[in-house]
N, C-alpha and C positions, 0 to 999 in steps of 0.2 A: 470245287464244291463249297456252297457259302455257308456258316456256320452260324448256328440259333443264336439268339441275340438271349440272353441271361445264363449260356453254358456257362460251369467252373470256370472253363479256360479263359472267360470274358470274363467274369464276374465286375471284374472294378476296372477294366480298359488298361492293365498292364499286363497284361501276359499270361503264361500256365501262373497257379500255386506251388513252390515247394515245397516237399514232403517233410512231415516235421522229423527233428532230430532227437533221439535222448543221450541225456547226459549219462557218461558212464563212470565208473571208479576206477581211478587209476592202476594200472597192471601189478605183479610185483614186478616187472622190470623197469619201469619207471624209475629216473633216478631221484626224483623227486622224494619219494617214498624212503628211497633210502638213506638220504641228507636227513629228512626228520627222526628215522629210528638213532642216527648217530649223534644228532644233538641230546635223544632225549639219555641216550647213555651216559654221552658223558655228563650232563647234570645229574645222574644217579649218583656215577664215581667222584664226582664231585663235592656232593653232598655228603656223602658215605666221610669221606676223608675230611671232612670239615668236622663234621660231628664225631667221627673219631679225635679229631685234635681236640674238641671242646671237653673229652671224655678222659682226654688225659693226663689225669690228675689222681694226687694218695691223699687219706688223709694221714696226718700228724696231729700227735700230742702238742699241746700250748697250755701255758700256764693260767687259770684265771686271774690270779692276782700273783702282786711281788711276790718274790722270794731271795731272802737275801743270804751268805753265806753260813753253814751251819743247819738251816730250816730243813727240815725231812717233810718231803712232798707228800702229801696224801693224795691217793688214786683220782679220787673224788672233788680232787683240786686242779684236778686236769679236764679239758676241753680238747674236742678235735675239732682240726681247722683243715678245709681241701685245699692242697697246694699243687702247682704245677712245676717241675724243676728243671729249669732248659737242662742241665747236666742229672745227670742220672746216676753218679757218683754223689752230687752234693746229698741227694734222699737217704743215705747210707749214714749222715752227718746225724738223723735226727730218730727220735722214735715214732714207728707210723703205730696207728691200731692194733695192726696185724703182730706186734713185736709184744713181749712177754716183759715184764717193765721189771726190775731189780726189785729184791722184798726191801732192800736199803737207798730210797730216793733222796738221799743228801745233798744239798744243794753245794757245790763247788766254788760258786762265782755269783754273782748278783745276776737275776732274771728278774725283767720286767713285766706287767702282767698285758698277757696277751700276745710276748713269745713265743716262738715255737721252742720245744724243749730237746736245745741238743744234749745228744752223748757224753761230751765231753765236760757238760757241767755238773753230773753228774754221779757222786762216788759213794763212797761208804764213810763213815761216822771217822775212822784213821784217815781216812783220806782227805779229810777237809779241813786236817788240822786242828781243830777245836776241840774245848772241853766244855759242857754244859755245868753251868754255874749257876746255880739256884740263889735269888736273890727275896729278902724280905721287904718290901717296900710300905711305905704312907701312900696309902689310895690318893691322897691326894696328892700325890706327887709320881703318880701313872697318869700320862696324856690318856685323853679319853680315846683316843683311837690306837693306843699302843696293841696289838694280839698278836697272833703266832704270824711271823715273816716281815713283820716291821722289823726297823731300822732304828735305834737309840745311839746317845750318848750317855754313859753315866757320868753321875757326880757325886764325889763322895767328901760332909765336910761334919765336923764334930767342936766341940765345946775347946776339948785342947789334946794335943800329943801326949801319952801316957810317959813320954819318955824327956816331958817338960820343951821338946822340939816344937817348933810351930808346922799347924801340916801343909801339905801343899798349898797350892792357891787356888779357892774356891771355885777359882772360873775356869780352872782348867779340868777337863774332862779325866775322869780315872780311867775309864775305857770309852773306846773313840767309834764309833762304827758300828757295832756288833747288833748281829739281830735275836730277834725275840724268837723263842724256838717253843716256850709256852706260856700263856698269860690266862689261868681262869681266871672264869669272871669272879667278880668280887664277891657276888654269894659263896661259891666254890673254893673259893683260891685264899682265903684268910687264913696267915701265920697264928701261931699264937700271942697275943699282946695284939690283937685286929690289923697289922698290916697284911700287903696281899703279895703274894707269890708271882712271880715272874722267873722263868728261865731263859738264859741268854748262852750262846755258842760264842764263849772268849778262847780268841785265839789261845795254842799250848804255851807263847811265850809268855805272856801276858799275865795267866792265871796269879801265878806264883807273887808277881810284884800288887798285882789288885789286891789280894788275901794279906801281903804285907801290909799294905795299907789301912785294911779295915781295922787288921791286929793294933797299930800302934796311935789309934785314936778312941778316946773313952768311950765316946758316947757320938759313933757315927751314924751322919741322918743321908741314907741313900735316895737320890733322887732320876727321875729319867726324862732324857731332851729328846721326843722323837724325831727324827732326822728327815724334813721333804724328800 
């Protein structure tokens, strides 16, 4: 039987048409499917565990500026800084936020500013050895950047020894080190006869021979070398 000349089956002079096909979505059995849900896990746990590391950190107390031995820390002189500590014993070393800070922040040791504030620099007023020694000074013989937690040298030099002695030598410092524990300002802080008040943390051994000193010169002119 011969067949119409423009049927389907002829249309274009190759053959029947095939039936079109649709595309489907892959099954859940498909492995395919389940290679993708396992990658996207594990970037979840992945990421989880990265940003837990990023998140693990305390903060700690740090110093804003110097503090040198003697200086009683004010609350208020403190900064928190977030730190991360590979050992977890070293966090134990310092004061975080969360810790309850001493009513006596007496500085032990010399702290830089921008420290973190360990434990161990930290004691009570007995414990640091010194004695606060209230000094009358010539304004013009306080550096103008002298205040509370600086670092001086004194020098102490007079007209002549009460005891016709010559006193020490000028250039040599009466106390060596010692830090400023209070310095008002000059409006505040004028003695009577207009010098100005300065308190300094002199070591206990120390005290005794500095006071000898003042005593056995007439007319002592106290001076202060702030120390870089």
């Amino acid at each position: 039987m011969s067949r119409k000349l423009g049927s389907p089956d002829d249309l274009d002079g190759r053959g029947p048409v095939p039936p079109a096909v649709r595309s489907s979505s892959p099954g859940w059995r498909d492995p395919r499917l389940w290679v993708g849900v396992a990658i996207v896990a594990a970037s979840v746990v992945v990421g989880a565990r990265v940003l837990a590391d990023a998140d693990d950190t305390v903060q700690v107390w740090a110093v804003a500026d110097d503090a040198g031995v003697g200086e009683r820390l004010d609350p208020d002189g403190l900064v928190a800084r977030r730190v991360r500590f590979a050992d977890g014993d070293d966090q134990t070393r310092y004061f975080t936020v969360d810790d309850e800070l001493p009513d006596d922040l007496t500085v032990l040791r010399g702290i830089g500013g921008g420290e973190l504030l360990p434990r161990s620099a930290i004691g009570t007023t007995d414990d640091a050895g010194t004695v606060t020694v209230s000094l009358a000074v010539t304004p013009l013989l306080v550096p103008s950047g002298v205040g509370p937690g600086a670092v001086v040298d004194v020098y102490v030099t007079g007209d002549a020894a009460l005891d016709g002695r010559a006193s020490r030598d000028a250039g040599e410092p009466a106390l060596e080190g010692v830090t400023v524990v209070a310095a008002p300002p000059t409006e505040d802080g004028f003695a009577p006869g207009g010098e100005r008040q300065v308190e300094l943390a002199v070591p206990d051994a120390e005290v005794g021979e500095f006071y000898g000193l003042l005593g056995s010169i007439s007319t002592p002119v106290v001076s202060l070398a702030q120390v870089a």
